[in-house]
mmCIF entry with sequence, helices, sheets and N, C-alpha, C, O atoms, coordinates in Angstrom:
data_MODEL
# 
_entry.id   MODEL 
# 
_entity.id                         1 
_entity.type                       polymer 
_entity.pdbx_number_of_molecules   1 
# 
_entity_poly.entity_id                      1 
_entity_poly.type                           'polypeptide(L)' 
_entity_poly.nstd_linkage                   no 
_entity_poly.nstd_monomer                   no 
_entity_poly.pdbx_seq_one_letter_code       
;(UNK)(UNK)(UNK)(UNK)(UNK)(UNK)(UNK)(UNK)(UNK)(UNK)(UNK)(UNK)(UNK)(UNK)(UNK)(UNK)
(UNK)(UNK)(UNK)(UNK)(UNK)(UNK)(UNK)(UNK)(UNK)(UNK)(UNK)(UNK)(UNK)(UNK)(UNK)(UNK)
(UNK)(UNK)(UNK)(UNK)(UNK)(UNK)(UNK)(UNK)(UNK)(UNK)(UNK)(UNK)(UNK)(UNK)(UNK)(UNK)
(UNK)(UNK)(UNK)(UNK)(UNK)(UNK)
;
_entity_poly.pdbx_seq_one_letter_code_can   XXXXXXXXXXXXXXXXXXXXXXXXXXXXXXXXXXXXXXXXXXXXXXXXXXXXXX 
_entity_poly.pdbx_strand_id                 A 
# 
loop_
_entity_poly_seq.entity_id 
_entity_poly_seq.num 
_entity_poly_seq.mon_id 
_entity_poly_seq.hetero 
1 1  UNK n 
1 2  UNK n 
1 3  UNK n 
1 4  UNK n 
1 5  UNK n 
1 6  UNK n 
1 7  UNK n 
1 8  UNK n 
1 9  UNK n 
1 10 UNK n 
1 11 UNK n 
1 12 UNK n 
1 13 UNK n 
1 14 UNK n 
1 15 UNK n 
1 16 UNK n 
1 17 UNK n 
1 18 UNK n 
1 19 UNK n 
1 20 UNK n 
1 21 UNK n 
1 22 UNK n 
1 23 UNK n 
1 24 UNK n 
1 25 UNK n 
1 26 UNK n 
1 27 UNK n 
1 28 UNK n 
1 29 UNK n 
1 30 UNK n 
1 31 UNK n 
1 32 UNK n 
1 33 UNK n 
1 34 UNK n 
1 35 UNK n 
1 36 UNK n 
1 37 UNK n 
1 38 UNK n 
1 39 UNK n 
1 40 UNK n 
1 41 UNK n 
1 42 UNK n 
1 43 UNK n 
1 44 UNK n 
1 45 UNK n 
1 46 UNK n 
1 47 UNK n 
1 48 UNK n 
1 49 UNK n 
1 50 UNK n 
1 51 UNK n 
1 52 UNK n 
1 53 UNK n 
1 54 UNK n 
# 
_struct_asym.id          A 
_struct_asym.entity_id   1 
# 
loop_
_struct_conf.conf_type_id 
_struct_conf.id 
_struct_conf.pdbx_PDB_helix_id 
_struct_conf.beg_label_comp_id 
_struct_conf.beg_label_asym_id 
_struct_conf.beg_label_seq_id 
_struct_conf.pdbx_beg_PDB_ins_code 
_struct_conf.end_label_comp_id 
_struct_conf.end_label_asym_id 
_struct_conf.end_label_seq_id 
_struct_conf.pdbx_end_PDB_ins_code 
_struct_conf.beg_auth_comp_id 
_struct_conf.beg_auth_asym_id 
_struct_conf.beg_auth_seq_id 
_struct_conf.end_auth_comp_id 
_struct_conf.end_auth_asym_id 
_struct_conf.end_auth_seq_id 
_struct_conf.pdbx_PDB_helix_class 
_struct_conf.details 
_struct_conf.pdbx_PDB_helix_length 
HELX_P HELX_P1 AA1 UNK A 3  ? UNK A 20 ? UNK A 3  UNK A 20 1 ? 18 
HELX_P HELX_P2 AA2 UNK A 26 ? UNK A 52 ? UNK A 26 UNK A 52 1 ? 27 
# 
_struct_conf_type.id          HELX_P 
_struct_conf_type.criteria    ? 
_struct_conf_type.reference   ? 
# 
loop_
_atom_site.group_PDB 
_atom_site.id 
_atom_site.type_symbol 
_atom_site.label_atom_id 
_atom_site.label_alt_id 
_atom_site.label_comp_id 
_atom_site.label_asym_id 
_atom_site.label_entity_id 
_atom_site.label_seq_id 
_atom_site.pdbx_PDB_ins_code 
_atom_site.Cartn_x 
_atom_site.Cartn_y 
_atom_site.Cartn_z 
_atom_site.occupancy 
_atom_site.B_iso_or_equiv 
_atom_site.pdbx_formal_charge 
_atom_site.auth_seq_id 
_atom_site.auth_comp_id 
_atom_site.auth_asym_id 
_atom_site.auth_atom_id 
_atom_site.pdbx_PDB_model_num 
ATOM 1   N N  . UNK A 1 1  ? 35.936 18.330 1.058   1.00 0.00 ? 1  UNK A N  1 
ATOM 2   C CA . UNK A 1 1  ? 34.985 19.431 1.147   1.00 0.00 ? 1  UNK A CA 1 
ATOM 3   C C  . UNK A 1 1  ? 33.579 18.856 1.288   1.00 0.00 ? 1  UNK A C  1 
ATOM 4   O O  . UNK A 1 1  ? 33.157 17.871 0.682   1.00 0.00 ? 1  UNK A O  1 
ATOM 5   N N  . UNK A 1 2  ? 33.128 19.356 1.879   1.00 0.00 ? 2  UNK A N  1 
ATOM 6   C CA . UNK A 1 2  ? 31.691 19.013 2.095   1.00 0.00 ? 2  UNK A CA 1 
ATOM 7   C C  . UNK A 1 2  ? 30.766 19.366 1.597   1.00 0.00 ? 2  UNK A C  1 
ATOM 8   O O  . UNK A 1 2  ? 30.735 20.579 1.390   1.00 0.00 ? 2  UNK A O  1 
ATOM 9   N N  . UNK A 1 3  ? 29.455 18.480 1.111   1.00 0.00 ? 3  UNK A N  1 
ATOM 10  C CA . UNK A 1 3  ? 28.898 18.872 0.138   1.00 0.00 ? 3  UNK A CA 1 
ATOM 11  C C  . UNK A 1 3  ? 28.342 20.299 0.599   1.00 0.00 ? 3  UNK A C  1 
ATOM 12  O O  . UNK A 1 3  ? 28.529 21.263 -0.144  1.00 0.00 ? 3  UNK A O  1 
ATOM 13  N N  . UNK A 1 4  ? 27.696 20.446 1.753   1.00 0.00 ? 4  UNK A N  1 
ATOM 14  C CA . UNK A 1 4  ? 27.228 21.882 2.225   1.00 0.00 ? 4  UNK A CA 1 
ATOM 15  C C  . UNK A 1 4  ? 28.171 22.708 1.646   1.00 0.00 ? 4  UNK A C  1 
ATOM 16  O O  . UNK A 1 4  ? 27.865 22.951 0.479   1.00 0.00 ? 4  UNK A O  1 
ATOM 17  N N  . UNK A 1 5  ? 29.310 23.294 2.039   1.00 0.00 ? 5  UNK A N  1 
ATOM 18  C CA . UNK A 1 5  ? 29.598 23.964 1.685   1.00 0.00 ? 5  UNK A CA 1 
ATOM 19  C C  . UNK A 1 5  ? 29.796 24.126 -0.111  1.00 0.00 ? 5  UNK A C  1 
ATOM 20  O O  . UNK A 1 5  ? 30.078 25.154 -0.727  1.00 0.00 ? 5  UNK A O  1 
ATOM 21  N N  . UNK A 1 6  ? 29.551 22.789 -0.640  1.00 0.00 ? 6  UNK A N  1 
ATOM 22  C CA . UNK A 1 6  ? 29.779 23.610 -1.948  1.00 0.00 ? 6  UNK A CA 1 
ATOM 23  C C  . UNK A 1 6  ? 28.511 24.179 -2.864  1.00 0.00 ? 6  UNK A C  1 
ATOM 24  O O  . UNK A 1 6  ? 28.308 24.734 -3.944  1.00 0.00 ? 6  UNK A O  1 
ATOM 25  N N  . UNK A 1 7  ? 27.869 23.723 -1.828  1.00 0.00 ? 7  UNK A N  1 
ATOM 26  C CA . UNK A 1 7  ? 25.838 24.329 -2.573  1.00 0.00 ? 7  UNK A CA 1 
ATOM 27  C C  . UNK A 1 7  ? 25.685 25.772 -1.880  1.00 0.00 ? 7  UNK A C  1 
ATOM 28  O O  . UNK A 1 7  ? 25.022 26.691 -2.362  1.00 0.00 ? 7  UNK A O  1 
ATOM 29  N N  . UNK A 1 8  ? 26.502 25.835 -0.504  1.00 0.00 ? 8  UNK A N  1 
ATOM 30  C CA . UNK A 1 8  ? 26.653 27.624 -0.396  1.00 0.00 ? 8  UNK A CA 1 
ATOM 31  C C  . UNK A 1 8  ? 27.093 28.423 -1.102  1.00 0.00 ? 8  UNK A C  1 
ATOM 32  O O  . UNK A 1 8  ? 26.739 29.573 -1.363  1.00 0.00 ? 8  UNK A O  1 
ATOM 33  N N  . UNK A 1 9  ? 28.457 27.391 -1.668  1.00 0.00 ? 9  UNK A N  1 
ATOM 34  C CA . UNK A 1 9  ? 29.499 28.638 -2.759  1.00 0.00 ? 9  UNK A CA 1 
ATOM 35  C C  . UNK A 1 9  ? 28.587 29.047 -3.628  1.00 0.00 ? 9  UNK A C  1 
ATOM 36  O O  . UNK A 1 9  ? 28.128 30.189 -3.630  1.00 0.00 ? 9  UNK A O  1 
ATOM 37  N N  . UNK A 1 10 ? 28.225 28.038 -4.518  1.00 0.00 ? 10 UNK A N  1 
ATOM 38  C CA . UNK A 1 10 ? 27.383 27.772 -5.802  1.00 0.00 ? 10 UNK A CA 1 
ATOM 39  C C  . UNK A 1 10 ? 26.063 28.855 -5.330  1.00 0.00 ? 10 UNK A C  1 
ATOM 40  O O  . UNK A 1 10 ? 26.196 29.842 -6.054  1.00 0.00 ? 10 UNK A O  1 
ATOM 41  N N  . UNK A 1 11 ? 25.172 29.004 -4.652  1.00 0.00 ? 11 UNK A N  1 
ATOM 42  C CA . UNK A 1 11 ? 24.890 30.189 -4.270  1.00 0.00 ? 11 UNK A CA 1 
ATOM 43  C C  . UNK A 1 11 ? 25.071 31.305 -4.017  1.00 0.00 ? 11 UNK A C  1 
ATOM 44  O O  . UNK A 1 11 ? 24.184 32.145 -4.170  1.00 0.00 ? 11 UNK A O  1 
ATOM 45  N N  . UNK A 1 12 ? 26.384 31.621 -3.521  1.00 0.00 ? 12 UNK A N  1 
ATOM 46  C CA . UNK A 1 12 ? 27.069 32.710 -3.401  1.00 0.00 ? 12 UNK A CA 1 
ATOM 47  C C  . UNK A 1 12 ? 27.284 33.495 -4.288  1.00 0.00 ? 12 UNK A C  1 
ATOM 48  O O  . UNK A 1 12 ? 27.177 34.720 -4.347  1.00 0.00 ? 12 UNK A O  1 
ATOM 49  N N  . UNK A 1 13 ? 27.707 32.483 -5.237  1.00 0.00 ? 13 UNK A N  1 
ATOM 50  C CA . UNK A 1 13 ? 28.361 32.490 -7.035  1.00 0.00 ? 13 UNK A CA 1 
ATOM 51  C C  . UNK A 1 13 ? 27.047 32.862 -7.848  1.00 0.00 ? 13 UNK A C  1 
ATOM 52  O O  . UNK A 1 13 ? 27.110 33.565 -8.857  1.00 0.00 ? 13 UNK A O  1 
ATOM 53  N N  . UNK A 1 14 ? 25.970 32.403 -7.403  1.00 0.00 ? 14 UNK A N  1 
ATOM 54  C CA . UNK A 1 14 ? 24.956 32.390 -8.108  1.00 0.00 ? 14 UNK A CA 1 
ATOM 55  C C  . UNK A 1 14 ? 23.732 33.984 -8.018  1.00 0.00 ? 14 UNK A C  1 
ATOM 56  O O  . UNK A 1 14 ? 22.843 34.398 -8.763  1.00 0.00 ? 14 UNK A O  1 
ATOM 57  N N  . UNK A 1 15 ? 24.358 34.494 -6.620  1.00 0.00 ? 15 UNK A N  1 
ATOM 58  C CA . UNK A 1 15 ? 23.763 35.713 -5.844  1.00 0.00 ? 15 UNK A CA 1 
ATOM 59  C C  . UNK A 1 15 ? 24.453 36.737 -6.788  1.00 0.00 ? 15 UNK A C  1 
ATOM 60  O O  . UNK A 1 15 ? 23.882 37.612 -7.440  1.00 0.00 ? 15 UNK A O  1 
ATOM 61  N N  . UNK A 1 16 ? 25.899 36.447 -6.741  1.00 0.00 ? 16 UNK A N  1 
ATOM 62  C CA . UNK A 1 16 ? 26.941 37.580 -7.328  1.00 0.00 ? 16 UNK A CA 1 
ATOM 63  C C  . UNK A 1 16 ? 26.170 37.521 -9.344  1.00 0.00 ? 16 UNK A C  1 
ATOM 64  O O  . UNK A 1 16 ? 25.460 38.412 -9.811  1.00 0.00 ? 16 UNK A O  1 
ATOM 65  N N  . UNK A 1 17 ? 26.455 36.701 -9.837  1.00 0.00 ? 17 UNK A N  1 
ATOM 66  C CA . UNK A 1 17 ? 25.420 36.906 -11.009 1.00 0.00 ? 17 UNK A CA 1 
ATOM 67  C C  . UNK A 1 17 ? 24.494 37.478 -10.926 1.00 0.00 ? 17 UNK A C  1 
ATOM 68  O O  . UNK A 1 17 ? 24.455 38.407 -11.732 1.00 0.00 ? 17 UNK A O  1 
ATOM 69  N N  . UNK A 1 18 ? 23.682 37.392 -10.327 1.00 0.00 ? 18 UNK A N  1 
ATOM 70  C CA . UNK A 1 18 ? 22.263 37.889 -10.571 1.00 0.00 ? 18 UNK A CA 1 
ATOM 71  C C  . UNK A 1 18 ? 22.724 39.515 -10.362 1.00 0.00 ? 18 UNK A C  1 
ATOM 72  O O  . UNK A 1 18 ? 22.397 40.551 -10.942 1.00 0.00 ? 18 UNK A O  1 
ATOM 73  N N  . UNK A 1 19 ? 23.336 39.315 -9.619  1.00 0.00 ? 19 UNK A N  1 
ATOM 74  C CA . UNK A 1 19 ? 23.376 41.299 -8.993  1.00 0.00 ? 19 UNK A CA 1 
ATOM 75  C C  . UNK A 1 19 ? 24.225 42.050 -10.167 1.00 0.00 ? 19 UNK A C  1 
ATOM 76  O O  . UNK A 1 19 ? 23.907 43.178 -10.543 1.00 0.00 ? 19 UNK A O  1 
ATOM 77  N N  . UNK A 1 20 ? 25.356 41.320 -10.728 1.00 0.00 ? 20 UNK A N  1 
ATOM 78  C CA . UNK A 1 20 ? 26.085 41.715 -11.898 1.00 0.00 ? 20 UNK A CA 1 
ATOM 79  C C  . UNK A 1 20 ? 25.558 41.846 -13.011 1.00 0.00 ? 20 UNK A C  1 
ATOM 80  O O  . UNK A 1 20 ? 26.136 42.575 -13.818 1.00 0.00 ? 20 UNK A O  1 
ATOM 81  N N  . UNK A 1 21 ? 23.960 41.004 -13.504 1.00 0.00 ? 21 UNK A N  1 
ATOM 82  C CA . UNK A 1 21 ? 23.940 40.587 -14.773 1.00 0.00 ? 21 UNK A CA 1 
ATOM 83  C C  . UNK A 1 21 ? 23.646 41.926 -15.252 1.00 0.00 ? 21 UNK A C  1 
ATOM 84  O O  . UNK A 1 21 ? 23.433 41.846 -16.462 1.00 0.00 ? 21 UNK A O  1 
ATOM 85  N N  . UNK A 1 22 ? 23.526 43.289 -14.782 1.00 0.00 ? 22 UNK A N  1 
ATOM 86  C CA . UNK A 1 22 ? 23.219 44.669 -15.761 1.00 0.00 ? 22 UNK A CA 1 
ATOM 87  C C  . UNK A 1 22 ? 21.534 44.898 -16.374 1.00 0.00 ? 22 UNK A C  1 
ATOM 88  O O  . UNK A 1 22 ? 21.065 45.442 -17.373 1.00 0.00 ? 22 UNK A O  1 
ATOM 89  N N  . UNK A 1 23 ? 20.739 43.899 -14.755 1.00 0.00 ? 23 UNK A N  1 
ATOM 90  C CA . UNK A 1 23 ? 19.260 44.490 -15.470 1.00 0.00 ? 23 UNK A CA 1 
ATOM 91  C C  . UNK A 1 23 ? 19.243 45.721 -14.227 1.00 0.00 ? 23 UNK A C  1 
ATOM 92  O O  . UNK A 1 23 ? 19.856 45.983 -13.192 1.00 0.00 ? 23 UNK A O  1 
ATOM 93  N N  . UNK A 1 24 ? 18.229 46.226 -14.978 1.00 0.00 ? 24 UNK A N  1 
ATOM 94  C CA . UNK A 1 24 ? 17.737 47.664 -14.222 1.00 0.00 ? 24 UNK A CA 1 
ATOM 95  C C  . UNK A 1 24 ? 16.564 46.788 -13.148 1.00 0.00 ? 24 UNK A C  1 
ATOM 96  O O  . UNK A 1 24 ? 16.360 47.306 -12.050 1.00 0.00 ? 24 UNK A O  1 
ATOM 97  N N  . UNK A 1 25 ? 16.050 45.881 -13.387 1.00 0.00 ? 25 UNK A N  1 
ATOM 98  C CA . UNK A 1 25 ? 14.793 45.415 -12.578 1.00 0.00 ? 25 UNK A CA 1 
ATOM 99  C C  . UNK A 1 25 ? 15.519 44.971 -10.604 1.00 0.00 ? 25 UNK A C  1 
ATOM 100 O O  . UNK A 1 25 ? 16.332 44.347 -9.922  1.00 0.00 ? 25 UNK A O  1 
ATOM 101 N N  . UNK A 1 26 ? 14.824 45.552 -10.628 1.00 0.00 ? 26 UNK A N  1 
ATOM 102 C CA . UNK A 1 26 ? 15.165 46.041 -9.268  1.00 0.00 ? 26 UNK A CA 1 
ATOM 103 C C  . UNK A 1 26 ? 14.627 44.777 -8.400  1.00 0.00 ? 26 UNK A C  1 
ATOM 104 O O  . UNK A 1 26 ? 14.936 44.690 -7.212  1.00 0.00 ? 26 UNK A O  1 
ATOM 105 N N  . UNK A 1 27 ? 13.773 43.754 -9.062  1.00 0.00 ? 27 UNK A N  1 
ATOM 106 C CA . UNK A 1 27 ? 13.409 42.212 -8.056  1.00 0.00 ? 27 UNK A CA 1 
ATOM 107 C C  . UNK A 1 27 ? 14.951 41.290 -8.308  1.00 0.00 ? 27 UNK A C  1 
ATOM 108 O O  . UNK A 1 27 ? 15.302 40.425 -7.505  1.00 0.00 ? 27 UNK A O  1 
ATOM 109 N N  . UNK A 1 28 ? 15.589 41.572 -9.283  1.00 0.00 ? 28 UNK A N  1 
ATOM 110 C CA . UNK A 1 28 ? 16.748 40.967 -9.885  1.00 0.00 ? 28 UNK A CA 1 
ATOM 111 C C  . UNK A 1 28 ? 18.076 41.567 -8.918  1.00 0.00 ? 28 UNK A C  1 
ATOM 112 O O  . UNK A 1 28 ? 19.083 40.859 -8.936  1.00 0.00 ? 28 UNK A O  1 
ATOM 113 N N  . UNK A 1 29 ? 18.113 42.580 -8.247  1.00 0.00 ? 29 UNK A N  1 
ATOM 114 C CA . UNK A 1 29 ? 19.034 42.951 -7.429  1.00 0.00 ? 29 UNK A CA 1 
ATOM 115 C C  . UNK A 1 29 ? 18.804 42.497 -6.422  1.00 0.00 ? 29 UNK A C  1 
ATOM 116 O O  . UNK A 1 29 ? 19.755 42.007 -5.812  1.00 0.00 ? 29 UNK A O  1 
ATOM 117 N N  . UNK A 1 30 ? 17.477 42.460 -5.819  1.00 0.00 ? 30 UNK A N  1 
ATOM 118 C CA . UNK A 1 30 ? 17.389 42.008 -4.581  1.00 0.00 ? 30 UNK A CA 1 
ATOM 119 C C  . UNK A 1 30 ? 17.097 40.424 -4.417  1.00 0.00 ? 30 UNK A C  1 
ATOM 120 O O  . UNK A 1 30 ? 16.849 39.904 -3.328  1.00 0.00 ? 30 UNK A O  1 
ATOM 121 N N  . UNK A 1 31 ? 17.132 40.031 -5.113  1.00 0.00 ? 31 UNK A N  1 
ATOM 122 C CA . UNK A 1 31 ? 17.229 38.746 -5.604  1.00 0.00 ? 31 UNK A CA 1 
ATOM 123 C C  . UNK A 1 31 ? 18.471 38.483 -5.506  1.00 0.00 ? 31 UNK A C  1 
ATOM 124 O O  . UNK A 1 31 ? 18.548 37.447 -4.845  1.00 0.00 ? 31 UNK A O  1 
ATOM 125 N N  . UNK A 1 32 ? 19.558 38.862 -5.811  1.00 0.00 ? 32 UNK A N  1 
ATOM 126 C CA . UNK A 1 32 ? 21.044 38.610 -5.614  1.00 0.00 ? 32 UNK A CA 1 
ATOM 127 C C  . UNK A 1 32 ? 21.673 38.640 -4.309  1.00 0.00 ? 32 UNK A C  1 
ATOM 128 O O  . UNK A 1 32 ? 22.456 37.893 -3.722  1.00 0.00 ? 32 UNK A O  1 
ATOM 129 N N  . UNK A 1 33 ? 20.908 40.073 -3.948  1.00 0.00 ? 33 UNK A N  1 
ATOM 130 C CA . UNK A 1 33 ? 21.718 40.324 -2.270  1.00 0.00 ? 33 UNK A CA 1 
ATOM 131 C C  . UNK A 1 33 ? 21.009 39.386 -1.420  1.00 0.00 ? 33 UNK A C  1 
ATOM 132 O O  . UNK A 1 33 ? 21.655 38.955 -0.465  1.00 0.00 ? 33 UNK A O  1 
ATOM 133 N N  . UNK A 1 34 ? 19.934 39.021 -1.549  1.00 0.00 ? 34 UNK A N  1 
ATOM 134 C CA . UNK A 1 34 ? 19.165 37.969 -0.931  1.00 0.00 ? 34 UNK A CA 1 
ATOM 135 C C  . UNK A 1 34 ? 20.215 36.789 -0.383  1.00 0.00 ? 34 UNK A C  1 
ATOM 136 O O  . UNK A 1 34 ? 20.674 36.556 0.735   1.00 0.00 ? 34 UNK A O  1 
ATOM 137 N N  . UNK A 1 35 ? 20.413 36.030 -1.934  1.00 0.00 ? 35 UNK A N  1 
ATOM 138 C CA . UNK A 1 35 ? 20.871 34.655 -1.864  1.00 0.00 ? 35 UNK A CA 1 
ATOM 139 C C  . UNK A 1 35 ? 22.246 34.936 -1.738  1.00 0.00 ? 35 UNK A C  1 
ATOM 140 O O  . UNK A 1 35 ? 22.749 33.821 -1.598  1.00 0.00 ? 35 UNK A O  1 
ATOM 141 N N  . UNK A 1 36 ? 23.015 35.652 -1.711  1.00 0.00 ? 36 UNK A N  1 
ATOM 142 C CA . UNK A 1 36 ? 24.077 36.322 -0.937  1.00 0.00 ? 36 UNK A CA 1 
ATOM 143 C C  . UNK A 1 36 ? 24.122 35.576 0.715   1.00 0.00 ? 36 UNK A C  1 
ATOM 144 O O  . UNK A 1 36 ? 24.652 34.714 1.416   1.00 0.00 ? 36 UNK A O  1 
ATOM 145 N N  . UNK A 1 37 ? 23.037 36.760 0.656   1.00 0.00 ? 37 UNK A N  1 
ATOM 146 C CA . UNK A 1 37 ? 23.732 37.209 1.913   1.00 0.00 ? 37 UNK A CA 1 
ATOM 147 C C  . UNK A 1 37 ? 22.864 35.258 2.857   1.00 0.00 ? 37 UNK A C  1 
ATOM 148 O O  . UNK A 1 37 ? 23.045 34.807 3.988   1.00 0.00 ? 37 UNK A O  1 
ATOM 149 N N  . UNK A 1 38 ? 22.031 34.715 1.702   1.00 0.00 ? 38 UNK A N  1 
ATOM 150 C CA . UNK A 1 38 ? 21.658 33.013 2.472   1.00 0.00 ? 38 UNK A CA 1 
ATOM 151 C C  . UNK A 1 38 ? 22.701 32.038 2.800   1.00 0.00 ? 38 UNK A C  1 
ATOM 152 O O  . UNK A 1 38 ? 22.667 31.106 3.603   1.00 0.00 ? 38 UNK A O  1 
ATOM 153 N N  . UNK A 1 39 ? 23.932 32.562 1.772   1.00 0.00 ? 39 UNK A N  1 
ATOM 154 C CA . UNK A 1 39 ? 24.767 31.233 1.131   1.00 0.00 ? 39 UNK A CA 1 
ATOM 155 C C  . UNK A 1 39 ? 25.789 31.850 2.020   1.00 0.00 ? 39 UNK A C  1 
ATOM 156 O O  . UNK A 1 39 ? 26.691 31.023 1.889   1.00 0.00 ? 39 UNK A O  1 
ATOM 157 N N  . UNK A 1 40 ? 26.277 32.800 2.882   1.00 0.00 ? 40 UNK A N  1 
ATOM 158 C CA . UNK A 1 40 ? 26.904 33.718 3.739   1.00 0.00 ? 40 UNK A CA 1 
ATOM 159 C C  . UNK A 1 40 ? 26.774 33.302 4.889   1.00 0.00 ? 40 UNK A C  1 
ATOM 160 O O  . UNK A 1 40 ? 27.736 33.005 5.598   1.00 0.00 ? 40 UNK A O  1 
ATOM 161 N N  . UNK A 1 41 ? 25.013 33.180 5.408   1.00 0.00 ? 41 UNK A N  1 
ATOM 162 C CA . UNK A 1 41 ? 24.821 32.701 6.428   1.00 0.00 ? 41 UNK A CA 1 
ATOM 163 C C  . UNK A 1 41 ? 24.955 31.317 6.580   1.00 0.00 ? 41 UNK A C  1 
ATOM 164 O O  . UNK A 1 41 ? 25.926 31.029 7.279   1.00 0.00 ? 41 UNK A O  1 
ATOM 165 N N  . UNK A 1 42 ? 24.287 30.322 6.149   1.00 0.00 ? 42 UNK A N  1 
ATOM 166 C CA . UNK A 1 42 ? 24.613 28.703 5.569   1.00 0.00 ? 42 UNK A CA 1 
ATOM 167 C C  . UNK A 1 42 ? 26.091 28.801 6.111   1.00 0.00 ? 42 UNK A C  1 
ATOM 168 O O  . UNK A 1 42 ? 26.130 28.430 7.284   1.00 0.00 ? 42 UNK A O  1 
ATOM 169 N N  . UNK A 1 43 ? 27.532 29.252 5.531   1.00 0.00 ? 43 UNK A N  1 
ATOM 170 C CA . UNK A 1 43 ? 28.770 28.819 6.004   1.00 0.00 ? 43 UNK A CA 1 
ATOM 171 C C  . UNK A 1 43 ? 28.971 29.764 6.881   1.00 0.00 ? 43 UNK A C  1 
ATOM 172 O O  . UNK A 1 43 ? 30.167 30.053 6.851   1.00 0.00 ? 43 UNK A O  1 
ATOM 173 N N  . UNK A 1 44 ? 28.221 30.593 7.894   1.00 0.00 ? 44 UNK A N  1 
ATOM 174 C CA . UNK A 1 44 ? 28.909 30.978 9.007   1.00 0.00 ? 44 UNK A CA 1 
ATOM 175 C C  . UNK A 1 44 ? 28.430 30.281 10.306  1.00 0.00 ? 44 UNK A C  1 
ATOM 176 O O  . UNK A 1 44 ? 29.117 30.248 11.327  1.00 0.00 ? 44 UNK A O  1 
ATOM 177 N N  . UNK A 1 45 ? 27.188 29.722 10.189  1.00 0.00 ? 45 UNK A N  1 
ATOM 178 C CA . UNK A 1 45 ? 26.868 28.501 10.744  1.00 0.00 ? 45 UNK A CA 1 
ATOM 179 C C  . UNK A 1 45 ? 27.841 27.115 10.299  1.00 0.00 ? 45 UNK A C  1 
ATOM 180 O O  . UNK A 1 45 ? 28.707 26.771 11.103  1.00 0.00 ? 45 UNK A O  1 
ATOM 181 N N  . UNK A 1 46 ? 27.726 26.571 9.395   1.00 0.00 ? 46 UNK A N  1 
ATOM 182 C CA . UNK A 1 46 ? 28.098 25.554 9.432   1.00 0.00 ? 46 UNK A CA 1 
ATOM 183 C C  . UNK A 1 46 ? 29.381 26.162 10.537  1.00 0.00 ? 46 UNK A C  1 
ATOM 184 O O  . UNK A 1 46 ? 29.135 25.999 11.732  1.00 0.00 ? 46 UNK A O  1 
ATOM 185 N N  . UNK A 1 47 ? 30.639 26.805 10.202  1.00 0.00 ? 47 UNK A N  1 
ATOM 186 C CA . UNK A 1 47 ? 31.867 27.195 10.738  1.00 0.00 ? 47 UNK A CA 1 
ATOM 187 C C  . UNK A 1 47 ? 31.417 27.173 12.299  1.00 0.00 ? 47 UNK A C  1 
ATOM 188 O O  . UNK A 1 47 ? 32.008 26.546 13.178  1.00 0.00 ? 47 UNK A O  1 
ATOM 189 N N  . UNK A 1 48 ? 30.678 27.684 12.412  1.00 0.00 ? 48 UNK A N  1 
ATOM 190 C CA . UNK A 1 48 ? 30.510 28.071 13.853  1.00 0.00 ? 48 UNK A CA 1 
ATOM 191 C C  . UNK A 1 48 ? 30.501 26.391 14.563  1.00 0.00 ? 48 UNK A C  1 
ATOM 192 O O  . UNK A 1 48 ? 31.358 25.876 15.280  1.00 0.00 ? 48 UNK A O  1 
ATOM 193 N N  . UNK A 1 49 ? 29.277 25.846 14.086  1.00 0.00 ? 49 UNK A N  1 
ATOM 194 C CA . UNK A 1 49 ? 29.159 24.619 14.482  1.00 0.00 ? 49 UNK A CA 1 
ATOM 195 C C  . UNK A 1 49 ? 30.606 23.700 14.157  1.00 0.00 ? 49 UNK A C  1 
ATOM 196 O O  . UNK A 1 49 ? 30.877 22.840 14.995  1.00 0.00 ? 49 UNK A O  1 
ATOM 197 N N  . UNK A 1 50 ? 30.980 23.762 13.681  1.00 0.00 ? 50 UNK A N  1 
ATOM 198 C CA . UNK A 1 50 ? 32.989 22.696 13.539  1.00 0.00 ? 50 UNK A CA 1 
ATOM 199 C C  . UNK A 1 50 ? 33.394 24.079 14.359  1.00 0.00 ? 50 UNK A C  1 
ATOM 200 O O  . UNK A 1 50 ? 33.004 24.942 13.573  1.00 0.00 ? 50 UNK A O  1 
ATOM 201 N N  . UNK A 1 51 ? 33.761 24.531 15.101  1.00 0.00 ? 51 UNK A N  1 
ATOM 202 C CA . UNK A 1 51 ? 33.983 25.384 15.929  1.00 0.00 ? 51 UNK A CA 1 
ATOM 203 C C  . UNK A 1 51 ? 33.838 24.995 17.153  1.00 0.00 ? 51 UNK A C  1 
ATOM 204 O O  . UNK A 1 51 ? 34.772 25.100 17.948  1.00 0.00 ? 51 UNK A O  1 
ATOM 205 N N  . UNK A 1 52 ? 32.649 24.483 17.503  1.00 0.00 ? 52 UNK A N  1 
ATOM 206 C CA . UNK A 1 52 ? 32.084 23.895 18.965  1.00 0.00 ? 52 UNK A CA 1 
ATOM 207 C C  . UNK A 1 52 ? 32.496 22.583 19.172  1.00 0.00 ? 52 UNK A C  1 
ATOM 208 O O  . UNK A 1 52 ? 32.756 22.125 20.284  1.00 0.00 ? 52 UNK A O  1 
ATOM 209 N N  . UNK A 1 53 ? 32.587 21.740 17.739  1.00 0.00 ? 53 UNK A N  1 
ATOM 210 C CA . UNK A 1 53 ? 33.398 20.417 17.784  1.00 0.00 ? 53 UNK A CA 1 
ATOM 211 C C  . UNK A 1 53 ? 34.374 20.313 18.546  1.00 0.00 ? 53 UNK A C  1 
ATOM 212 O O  . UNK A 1 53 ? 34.480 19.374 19.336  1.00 0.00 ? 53 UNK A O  1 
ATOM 213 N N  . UNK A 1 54 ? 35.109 21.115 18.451  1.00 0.00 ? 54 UNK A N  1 
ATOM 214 C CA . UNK A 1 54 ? 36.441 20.727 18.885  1.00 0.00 ? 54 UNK A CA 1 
ATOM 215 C C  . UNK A 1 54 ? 36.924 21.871 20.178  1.00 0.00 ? 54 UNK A C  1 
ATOM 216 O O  . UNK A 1 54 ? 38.023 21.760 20.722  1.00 0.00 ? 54 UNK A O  1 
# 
């Protein structure tokens, strides 16, 4: 596994917390869907690119 992809998960993982943790503060939600939807994009690029590899 490559390190990229595991600093996307770990973001991914880290987006889904923030959005779960049960605050009402509304910079804390969008703060989640944010790094979501970063760590989303990060591995649909990487994929794309090993895609063109071959």
């Amino acid at each position: 596994m490559d390190k990229q992809y595991a600093v996307a998960v770990i973001l991914i993982i880290l987006g889904f917390g923030l959005n779960q943790s049960g605050s009402s503060n509304p910079f804390h939600s969008g703060l989640g869907i944010g790094i979501i939807a970063m760590g989303t994009f990060w591995v649909l690029i990487r994929l794309i690119k090993e895609l063109k590899k071959k």
